[in-house]
C-alpha distance (Angstrom), angle and dihedral (degrees) to the residues before:
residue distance angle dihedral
X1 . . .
X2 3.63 . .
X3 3.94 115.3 .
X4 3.91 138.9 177.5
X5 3.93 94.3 -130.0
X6 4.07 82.1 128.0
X7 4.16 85.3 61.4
X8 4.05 97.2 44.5
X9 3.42 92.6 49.3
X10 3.65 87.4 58.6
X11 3.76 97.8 46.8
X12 4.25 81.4 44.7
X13 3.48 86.3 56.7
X14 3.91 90.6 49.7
X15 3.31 95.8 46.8
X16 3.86 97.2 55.6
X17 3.68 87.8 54.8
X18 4.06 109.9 144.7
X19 4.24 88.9 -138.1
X20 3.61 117.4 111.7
X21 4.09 101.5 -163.1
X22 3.79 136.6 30.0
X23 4.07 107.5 -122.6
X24 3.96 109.7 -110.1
X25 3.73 93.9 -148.8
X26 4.16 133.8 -36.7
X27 3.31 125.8 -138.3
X28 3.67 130.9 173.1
X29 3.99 102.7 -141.5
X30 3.74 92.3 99.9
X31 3.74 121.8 105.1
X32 3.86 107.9 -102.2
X33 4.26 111.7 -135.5
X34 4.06 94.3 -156.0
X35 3.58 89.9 178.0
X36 3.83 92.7 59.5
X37 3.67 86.2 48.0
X38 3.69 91.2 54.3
X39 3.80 95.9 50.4
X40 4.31 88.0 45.3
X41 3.98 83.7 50.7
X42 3.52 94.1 51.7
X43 3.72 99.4 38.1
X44 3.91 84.4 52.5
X45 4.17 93.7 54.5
X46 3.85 85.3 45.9
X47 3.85 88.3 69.7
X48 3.55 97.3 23.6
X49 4.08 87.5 115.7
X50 4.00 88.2 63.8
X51 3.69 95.1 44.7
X52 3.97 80.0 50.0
X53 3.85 96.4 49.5
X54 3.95 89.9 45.5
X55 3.38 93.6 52.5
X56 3.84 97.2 47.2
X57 3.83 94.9 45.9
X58 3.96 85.6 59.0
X59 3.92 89.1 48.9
X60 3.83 85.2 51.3
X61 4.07 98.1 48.7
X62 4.12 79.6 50.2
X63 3.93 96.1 48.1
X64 4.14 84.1 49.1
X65 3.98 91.1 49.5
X66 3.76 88.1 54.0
X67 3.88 102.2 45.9
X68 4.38 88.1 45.6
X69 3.76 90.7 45.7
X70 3.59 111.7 113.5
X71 4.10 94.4 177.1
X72 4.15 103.3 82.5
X73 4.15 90.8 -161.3
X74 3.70 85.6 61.5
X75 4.24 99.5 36.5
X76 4.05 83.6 54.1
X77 4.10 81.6 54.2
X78 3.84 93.3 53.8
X79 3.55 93.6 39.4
X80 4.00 87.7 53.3
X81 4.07 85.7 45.3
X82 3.31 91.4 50.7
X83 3.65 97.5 52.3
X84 3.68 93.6 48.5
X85 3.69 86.9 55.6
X86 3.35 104.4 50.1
X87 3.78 85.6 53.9
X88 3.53 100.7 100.9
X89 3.98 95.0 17.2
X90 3.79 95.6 58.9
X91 3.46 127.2 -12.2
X92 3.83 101.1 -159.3
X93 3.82 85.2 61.4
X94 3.52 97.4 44.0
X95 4.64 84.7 59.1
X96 3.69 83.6 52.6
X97 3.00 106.4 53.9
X98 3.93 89.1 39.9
X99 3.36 83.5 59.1
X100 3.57 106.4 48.3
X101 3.87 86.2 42.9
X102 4.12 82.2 59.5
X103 3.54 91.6 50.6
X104 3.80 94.4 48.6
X105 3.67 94.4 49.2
X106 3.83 90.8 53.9
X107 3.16 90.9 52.8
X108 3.80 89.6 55.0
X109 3.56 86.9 46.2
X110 3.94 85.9 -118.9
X111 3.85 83.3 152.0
X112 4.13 86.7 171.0
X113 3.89 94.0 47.8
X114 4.04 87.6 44.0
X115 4.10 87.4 54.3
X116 3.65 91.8 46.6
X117 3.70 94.3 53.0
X118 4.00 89.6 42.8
X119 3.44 89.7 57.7
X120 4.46 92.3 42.2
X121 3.99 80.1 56.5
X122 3.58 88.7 58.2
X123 3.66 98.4 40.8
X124 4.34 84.6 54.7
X125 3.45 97.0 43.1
X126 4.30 89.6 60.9
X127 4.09 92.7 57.5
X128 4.06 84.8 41.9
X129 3.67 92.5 61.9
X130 3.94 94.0 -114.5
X131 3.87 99.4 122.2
X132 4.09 95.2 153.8
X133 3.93 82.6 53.6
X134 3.35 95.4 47.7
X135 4.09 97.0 49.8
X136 3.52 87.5 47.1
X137 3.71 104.7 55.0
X138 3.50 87.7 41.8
X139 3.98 82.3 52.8
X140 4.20 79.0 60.6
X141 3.93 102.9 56.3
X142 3.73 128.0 88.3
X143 3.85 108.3 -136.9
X144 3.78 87.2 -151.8
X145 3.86 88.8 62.4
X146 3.75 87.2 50.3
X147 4.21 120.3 117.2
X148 4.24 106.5 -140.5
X149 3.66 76.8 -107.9
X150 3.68 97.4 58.2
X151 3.94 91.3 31.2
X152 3.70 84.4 68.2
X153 3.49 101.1 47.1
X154 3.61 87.6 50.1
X155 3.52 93.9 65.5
X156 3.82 90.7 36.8
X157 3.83 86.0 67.2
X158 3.39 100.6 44.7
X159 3.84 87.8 54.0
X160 3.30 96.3 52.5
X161 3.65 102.1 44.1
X162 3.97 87.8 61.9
X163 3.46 94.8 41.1
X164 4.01 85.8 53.7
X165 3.63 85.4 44.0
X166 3.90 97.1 50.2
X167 4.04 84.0 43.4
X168 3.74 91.5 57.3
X169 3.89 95.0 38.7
X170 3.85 124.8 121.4
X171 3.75 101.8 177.8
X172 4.11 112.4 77.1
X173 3.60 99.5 -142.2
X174 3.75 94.8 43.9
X175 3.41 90.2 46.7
X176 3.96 98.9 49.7
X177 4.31 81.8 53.3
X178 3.61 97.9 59.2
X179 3.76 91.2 47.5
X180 3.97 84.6 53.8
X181 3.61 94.3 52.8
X182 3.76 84.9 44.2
X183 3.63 96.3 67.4
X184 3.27 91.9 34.2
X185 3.67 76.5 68.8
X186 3.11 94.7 46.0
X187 3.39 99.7 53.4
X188 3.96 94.9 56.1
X189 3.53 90.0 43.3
X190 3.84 91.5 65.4
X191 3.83 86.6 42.2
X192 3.61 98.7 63.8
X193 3.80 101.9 33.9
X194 3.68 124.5 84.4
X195 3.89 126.3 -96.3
X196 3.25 112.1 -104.9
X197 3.67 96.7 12.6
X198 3.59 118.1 136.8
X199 4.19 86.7 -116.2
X200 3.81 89.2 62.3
X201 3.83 98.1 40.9
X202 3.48 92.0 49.0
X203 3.73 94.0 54.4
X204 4.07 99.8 34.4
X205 4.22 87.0 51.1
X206 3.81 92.0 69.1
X207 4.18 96.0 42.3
X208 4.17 76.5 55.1
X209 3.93 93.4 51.4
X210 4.07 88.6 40.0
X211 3.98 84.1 54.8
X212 3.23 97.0 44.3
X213 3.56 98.5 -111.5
X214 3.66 103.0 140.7
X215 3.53 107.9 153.4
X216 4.06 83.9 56.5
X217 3.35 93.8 45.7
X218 4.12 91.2 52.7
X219 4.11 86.6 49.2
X220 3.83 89.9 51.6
X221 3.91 91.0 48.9
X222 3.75 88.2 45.2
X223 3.95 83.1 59.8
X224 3.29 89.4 44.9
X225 4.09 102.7 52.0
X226 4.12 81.9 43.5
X227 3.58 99.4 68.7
X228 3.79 98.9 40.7
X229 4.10 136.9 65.6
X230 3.64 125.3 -91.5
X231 3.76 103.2 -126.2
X232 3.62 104.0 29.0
X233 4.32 125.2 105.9
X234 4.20 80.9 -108.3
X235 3.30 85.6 60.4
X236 3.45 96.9 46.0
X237 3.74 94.4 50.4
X238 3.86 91.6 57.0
X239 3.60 89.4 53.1
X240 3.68 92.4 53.1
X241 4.02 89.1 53.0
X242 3.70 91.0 50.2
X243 3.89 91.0 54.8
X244 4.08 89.3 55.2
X245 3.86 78.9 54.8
X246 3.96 92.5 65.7
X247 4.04 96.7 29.2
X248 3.89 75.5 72.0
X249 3.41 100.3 41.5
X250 3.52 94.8 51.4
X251 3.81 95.2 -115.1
X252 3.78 100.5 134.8
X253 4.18 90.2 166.6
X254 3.24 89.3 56.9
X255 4.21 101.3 35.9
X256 3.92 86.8 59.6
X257 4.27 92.8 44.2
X258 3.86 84.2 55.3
X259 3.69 90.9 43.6
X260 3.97 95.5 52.0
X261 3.93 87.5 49.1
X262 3.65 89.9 54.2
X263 3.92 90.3 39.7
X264 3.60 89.8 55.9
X265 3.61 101.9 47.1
X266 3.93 92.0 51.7
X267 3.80 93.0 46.0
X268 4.01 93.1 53.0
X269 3.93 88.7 50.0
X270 3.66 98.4 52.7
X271 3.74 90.1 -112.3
X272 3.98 106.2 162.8
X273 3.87 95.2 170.7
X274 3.84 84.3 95.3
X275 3.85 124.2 -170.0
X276 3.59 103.6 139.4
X277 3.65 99.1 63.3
X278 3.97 85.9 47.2
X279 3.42 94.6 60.5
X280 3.97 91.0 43.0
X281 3.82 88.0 58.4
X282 3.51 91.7 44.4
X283 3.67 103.8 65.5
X284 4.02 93.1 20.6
X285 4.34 80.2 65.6
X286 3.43 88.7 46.4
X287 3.40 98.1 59.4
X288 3.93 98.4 38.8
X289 3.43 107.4 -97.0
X290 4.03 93.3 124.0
X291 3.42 106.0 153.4
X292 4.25 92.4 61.5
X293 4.06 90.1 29.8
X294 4.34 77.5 59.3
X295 3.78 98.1 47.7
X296 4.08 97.6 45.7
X297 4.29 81.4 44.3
X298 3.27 91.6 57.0
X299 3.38 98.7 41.0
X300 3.87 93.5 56.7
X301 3.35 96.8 42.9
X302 3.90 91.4 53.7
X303 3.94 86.2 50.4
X304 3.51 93.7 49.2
X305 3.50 92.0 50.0
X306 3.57 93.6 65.6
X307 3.37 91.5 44.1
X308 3.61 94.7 55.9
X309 3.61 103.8 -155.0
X310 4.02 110.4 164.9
X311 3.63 101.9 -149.4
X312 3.84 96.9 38.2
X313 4.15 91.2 54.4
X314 4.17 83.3 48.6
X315 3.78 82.1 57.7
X316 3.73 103.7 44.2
X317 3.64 95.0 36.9
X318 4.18 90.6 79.7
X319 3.76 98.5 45.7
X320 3.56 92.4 42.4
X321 3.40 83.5 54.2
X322 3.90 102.9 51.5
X323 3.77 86.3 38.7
X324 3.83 95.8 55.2
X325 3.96 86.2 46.8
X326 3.79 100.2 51.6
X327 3.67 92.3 40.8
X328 4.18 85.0 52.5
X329 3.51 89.4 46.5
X330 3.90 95.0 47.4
X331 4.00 80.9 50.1
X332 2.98 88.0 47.7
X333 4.10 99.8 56.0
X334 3.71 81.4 48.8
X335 3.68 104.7 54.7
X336 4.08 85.2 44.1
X337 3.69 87.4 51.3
X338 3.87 94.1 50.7
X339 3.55 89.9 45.7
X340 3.57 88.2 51.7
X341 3.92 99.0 41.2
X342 4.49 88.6 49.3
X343 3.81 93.2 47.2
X344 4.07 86.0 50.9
X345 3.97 84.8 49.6
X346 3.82 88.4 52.4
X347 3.26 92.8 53.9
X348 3.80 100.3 44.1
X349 3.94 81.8 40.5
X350 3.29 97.4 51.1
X351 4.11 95.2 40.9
X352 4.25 88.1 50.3
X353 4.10 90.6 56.8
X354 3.93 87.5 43.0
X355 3.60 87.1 53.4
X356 3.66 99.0 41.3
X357 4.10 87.3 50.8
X358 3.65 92.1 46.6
X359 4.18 90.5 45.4
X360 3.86 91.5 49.7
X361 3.90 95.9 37.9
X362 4.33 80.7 55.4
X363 3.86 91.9 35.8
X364 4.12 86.4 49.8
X365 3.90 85.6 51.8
X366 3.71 101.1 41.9
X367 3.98 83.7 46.9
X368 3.91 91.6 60.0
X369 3.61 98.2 34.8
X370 4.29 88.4 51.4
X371 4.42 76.4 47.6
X372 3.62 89.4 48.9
X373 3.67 96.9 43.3
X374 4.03 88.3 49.5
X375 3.10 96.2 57.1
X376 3.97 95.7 43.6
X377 4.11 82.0 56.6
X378 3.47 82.9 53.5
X379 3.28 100.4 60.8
X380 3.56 97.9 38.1
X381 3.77 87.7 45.6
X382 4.03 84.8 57.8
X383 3.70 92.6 44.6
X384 3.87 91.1 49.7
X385 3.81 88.2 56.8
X386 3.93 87.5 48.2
X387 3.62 90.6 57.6
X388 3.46 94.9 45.1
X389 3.97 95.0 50.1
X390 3.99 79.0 47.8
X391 3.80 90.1 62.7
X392 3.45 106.4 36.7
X393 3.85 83.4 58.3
X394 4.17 96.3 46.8
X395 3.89 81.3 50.8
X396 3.98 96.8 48.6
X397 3.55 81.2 44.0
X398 3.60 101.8 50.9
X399 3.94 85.7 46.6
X400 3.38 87.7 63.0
X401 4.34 101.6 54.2
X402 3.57 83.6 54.9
């Protein structure tokens, strides 16, 4: 029996979005606070373990639902849910339950549903870093077994494992073939998905920025951002696409607004495949602001970590590295420069109390020599009035004779 359980989980998915409103319209002409992006950034990562914890007791309560199910249509729809899930929580998970929603549907003899989660295996294995995998599961599936759904993912794989592999590529000439066969890809992707669908827009918007077509590419991201959920990892992965937009443009003010949206949406949904927050880092390093370019590295990479995706460490693993070291180096300048700055105070210190002792020591001495010399004035000053008693008397006296 053939059955679109591949397109209800989807709408599932959408339904269980976290957003609360659908954006009317966005439109860049507003003045962008980065500070007060910053601060929302970093008060998001400071409860980023209770976003985590809320989002894995809901995984949990789903996990249950499947193991007590006694209906096997609706255990091969939790399995599916939980796959999508796990997508951008853990992507180990996410293949196993992919697969064990494959092996379900087989059993079911859902041979379209067991295609369509073929070719999803295939689509997670290319962000996990298993290319050879992916090319030969995709090796597996029968295109004529394929839902449109699962049709376009199976093109979206195949794209991206020769995109990966021209990415990863040393040798020029097999390089330059992989990025044929990528938009080769590319090209029947397009074909087979929908106009207008968020799977075409979000693969015509970059041929737009690679063309140079950025006021295009802004309108199809403005489509894009209109028919999804503020709040939501959707959301957040539109945001993400619109800062690539402005990287190109030049626009780094508004690049790192875009990226802060996205960041914030993935952090509130427990999303720990970061990329948002890598990019942040990236340029916010580059342009010297190390100690916040550390934090949001270290953040992702702890993220990423747990979500144990091969390639993605390969890729954090440098910055993280050139991050850490210009921070330490900046910390370094510092502790060198407070080194400097307290032996300079010991010095001055130390030259004000030798001052001070030598200035009391010469105030002690004036002090007894002023004593000394007052009571030397003292003496003369008695003296003096000797003498003068002395000749008052000789003249009385001489008075007298006469």
């Amino acid at each position: 029996m053939k059955t679109t359980v591949f397109l209800l989980l989807l709408l599932l998915s959408a339904s269980m979005s976290r957003g609360q409103d659908v954006n009317a319209g966005h439109k860049d002409d507003m003045e962008v606070d980065l500070p007060a992006m910053y601060d929302k950034v970093d008060d998001a990562i400071s409860q980023a373990e209770r976003y985590i914890t809320d989002y894995s007791s809901k995984l949990l309560d789903i996990r249950r639902r499947a193991e007590d199910c006694s209906d096997p249509g609706q255990r091969l729809m939790l399995t599916m849910q939980l796959s999508d899930m796990y997508e951008s929580f853990n992507g180990d998970s996410s293949l196993v339950y992919a697969l064990r929603a494959m092996q379900q549907a087989e059993q079911l003899g859902y041979t379209d549903t067991a295609a369509d989660m073929r070719a999803r295996m295939a689509y997670l294995c290319t962000f996990l870093g298993s290319q050879t995998e992916s090319l030969t599961i995709l090796g597996q599936i029968d295109k004529s077994a394929l839902s449109h759904d699962g049709l376009c993912y199976y093109y979206r794989s195949y794209m991206m494992v020769y995109g990966n592999l021209g990415g990863n590529c040393q040798i020029p000439s097999m390089r330059d073939e992989f990025y044929r066969i990528h938009h080769l890809y590319m090209d029947s992707l397009l074909a087979t998905a929908t106009p207008g669908s968020e799977m075409y827009l979000g693969h015509i918007q970059p041929q737009l920025v690679e063309a140079g077509k950025y006021e295009e590419a802004l309108k199809v991201n403005d489509e894009r951002l209109n028919t999804t959920q503020e709040g939501t990892h959707e959301n957040a992965i539109i945001c993400y696409s619109r800062y690539t937009i402005y990287q190109a443009m030049g626009n780094s003010e508004m690049a790192k607004y875009w990226l802060c949206c996205s960041a914030l949406d993935d952090i509130r949904n427990a999303v720990l495949d970061q990329a948002s927050l890598l990019s942040l880092a990236d340029m916010l390093n580059a342009e010297g602001d190390l100690e916040r370019a550390n934090r949001y590295i270290s953040f992702t990479w702890e993220c990423n970590r747990r979500y144990s995706p091969r390639m993605r460490s390969w890729q954090i693993a440098p910055l993280l590295s050139a991050i850490e070291g210009n921070f330490q180096s900046k910390l370094d300048r510092k502790s060198r420069f407070l080194t400097l700055t307290s032996v300079c105070l010991g010095v001055l210190a130390f030259l004000f109390i030798a001052c001070a002792f030598y200035f009391s020591r010469r105030l002690k001495a004036l002090t007894k020599a002023n004593t000394a010399l007052e009571a030397e004035n003292k003496k003369l000053s008695g003296t003096n009035d000797i003498l003068r008693a002395l000749q008052q008397r000789a003249a009385i006296d001489a008075g007298s004779a006469h």
